[in-house]
N, C-alpha and C positions, 0 to 999 in steps of 0.2 A: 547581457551580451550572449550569442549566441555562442557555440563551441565546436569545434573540428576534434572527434574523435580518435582512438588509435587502439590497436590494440594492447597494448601498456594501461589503456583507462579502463577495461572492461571489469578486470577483477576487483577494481576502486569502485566502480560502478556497483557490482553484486554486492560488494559489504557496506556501499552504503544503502543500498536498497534493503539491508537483514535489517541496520539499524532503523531505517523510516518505517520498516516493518511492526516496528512494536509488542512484538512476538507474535506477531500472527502472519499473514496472509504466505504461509508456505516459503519453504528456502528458495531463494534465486539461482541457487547450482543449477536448478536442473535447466532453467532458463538461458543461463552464462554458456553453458553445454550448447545448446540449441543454436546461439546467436554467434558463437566464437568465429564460423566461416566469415559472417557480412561482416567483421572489424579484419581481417584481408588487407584490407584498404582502409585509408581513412574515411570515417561517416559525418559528412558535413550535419551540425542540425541547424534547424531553424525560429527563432522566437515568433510566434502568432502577427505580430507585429511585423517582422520580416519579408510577410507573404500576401500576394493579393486579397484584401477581406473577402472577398468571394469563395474562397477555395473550401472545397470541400474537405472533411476530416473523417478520420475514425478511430476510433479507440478499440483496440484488439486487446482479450483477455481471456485468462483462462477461470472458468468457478466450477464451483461444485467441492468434489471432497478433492484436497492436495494431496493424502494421501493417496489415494486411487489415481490422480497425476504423476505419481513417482512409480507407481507398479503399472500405470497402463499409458504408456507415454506419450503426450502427445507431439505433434507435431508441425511445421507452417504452412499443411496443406491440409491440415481442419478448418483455415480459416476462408479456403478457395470458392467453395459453395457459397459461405456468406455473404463474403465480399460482390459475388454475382449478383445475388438476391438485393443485395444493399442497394446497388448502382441501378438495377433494374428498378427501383421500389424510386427513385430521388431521378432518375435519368441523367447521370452524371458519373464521372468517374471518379471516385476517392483519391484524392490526391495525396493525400497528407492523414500519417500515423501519429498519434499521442498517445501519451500512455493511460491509462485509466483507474491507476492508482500508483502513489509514490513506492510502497511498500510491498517488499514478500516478492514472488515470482513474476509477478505483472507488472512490476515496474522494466523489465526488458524485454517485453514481450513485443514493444513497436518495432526493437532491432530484426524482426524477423523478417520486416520489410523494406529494409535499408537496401538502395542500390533500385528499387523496383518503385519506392513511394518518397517522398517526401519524410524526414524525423523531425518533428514540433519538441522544440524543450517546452512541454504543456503537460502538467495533472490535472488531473480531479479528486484529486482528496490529501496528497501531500503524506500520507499514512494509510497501514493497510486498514479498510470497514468491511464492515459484513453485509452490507445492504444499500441498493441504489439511491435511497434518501438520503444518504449520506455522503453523496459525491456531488462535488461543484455541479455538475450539467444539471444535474435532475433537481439539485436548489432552488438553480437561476430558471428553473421551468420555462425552458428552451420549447418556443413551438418548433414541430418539425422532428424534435428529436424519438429517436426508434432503437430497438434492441433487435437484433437475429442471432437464432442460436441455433444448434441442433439438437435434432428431438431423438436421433439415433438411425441407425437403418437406413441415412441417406435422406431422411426428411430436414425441414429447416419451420421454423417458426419465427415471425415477426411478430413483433411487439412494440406497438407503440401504445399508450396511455397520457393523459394528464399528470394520473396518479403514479408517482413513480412505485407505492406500493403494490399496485395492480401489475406494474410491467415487471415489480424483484418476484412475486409470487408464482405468476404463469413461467420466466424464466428456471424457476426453480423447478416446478413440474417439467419442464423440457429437461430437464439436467435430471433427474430422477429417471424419467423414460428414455435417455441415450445412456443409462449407465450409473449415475453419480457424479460425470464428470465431462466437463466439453466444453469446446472456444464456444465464446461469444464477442459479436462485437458491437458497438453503440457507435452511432451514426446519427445523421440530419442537421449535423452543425458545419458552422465555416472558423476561418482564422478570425473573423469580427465577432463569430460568439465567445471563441478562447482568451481572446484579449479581454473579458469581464468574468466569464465563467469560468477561469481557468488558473489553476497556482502556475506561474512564470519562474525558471531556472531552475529547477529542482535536479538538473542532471550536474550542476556545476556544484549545488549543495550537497549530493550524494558523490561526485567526487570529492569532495571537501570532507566528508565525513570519512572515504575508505579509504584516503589516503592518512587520514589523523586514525583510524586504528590499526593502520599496516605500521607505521613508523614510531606508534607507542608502544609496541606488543613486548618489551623489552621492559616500559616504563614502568611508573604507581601508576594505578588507575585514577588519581587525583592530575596527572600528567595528560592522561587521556582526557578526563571532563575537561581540563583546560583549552587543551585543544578542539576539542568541540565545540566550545561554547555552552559548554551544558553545566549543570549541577549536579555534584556526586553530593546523593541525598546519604549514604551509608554504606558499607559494608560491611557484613559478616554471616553466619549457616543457617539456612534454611533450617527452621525447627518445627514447624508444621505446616501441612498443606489441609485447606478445608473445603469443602461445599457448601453453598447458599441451600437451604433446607426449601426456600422457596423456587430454586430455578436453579436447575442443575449441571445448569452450563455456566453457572456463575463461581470460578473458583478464587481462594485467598492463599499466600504464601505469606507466612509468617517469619520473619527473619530479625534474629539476633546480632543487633549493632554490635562492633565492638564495642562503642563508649556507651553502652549499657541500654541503647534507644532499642524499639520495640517497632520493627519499620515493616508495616501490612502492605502488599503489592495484591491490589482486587483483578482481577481478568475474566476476560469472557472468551471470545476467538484472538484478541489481544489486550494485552494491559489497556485500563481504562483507569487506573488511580492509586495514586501512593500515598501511605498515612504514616506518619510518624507521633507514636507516643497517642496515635488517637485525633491526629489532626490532618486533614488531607492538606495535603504541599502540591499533588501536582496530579491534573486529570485529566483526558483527552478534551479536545484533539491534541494536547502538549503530546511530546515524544517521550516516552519514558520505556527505559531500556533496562534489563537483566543482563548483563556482565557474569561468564563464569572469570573469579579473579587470577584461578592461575592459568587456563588453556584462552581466556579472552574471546570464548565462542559468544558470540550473541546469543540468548537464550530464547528460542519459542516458550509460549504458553506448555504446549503440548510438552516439553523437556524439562520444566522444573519438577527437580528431584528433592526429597530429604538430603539433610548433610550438605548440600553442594554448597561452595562457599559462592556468595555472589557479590557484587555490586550494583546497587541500585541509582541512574544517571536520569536525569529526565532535560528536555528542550522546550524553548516556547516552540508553539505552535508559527506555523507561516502567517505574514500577517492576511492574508486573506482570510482568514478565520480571524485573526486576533482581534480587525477593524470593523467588523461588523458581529458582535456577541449572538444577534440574531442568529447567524448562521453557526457560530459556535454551538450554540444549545444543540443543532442535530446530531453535535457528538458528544455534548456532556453524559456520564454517567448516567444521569435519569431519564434522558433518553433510551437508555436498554433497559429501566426500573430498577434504577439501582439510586436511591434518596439519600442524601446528607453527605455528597461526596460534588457536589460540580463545583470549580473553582469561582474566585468572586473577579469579573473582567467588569 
């Protein structure tokens, strides 16, 4: 069912967006900030199904480095040029905004166009990833589908490919040449490609989620899993953090259960696998969350510390992955080379 927004749901929205985050894809403050004017008013959305299957869409997002996003701000008129480019390149007006990932900063980044465009409750990937292959559109290998970015200085680049690795590649050199950091937006699809390639209701699950850790923050963190629907795998201190000697974005946080277990959290740009005692329980695309136990910050990759006490929570996966294992695999762990850790579906 679709949903009529308020501003009351916006702050529900950002922390359920930290949790679908998985510790990665960048805090939604800075997004919440950005978007607070368009919830003014109520923002009607719309499910893919709702809407003429004709209509044109877009997914607006911001990549490159988050950090460089929080010291160089951006803002809803990097997305102006594209959007031109877009419509010029398909001859049609973009009707209709989705988001282009559940997770991290980019899951409010379609509020930017509330009031001016159409709001699709539509993802593509239900969690934050690090690469186009791993988002519903570029799965369902959409013909038609396109990327435009900016290359810096007022240039823009288009990008269409088969290979969705050709189009994360050359986006990445664009983002390198404008700075490190800059919108981009994906285009060439309609509401008839979102109704297959697309996770449906994900704004009604991330209010579902900021509202179950606004009203637990008092509670045990066994109160919170419950409310979430999730599984509290353990709690207790961070006692080492390590490096994969073969790939050095591949880090391990070691944590000491209180009931004596020995519970490893592997990550890359975010959690991708929980082990307890030497057994993996839970590995993308499931949701698996860092809890600090007494401030109940959501924890980025980037913020796990020594000593800090945590809780470790994970979720299934949406069944858009869950129903088809094929497309599961583009996020198991050994998909980013990492062996002996994908869940058995």
């Amino acid at each position: 069912m679709a949903l009529t927004l308020t501003a009351a749901d916006l702050p529900l929205l950002s922390a359920g967006a930290s949790f679908c985050g998985t510790g990665g894809g960048g805090s939604p403050k800075l997004t919440e900030l950005m978007v607070r004017s368009a919830f003014s008013e109520p923002i009607e959305t719309f499910l893919p199904a709702d809407l003429p299957p004709e209509t044109q869409c877009f997914a607006p997002a911001f990549a490159g480095s988050t950090l460089l996003l929080s010291e160089r701000l951006p803002s809803h008129d990097d997305f102006g040029q594209l959007i031109a480019v877009a419509e010029r390149w398909i001859g049609a007006r973009l009707e209709a905004a989705c988001s282009f990932e559940a997770g991290g900063m980019n899951a409010l980044t379609p509020f930017l166009f509330a009031g001016e465009r159409l709001i699709i409750d539509a993802d593509c990937s239900g969690r934050a990833v690090p690469t186009l292959d791993r988002t519903s559109l570029y799965i369902a290998r959409l013909p038609g589908l396109f990327a435009v970015c900016s290359t810096g200085a007022g240039g823009v680049a288009l990008i269409t490919s088969e290979r969705a690795k050709d189009v994360d590649g050359l986006m990445r050199a664009a983002m390198i040449q404008s700075g490190g950091a800059g919108a981009v937006l994906f285009a060439g699809f309609t509401t008839r490609d979102l109704e297959t390639a697309s996770l449906h209701g994900h704004l009604a699950r991330s209010l579902e989620f900021g509202r179950a850790l606004l009203e637990t923050a008092s509670a045990p963190v066994s109160t919170l899993a419950d409310r979430l629907g999730a599984t509290l795998v353990g709690e207790g201190r961070i006692v080492s953090l390590t490096q994969d000697s073969r790939d050095p974005h591949v880090h391990a946080a070691e944590v000491a259960g209180r009931n004596g277990s020995v519970i490893r959290l592997v990550s890359r740009s975010e959690h991708l696998a929980v082990l307890v005692d030497g057994e993996t329980v839970a590995a993308a695309p499931e949701y698996i969350v860092a809890v600090d136990v007494l401030s109940r910050e959501l924890i980025e990759v980037t913020d796990l510390r020594l000593h800090r006490h945590v809780a470790i929570l994970t979720r299934p996966a949406d069944d858009w992955w869950r129903d088809f294992p094929q497309r599961a695999a583009k996020l198991f762990p050994s998909s980013y080379g990492l062996t002996g850790l994908d869940p058995e579906w």
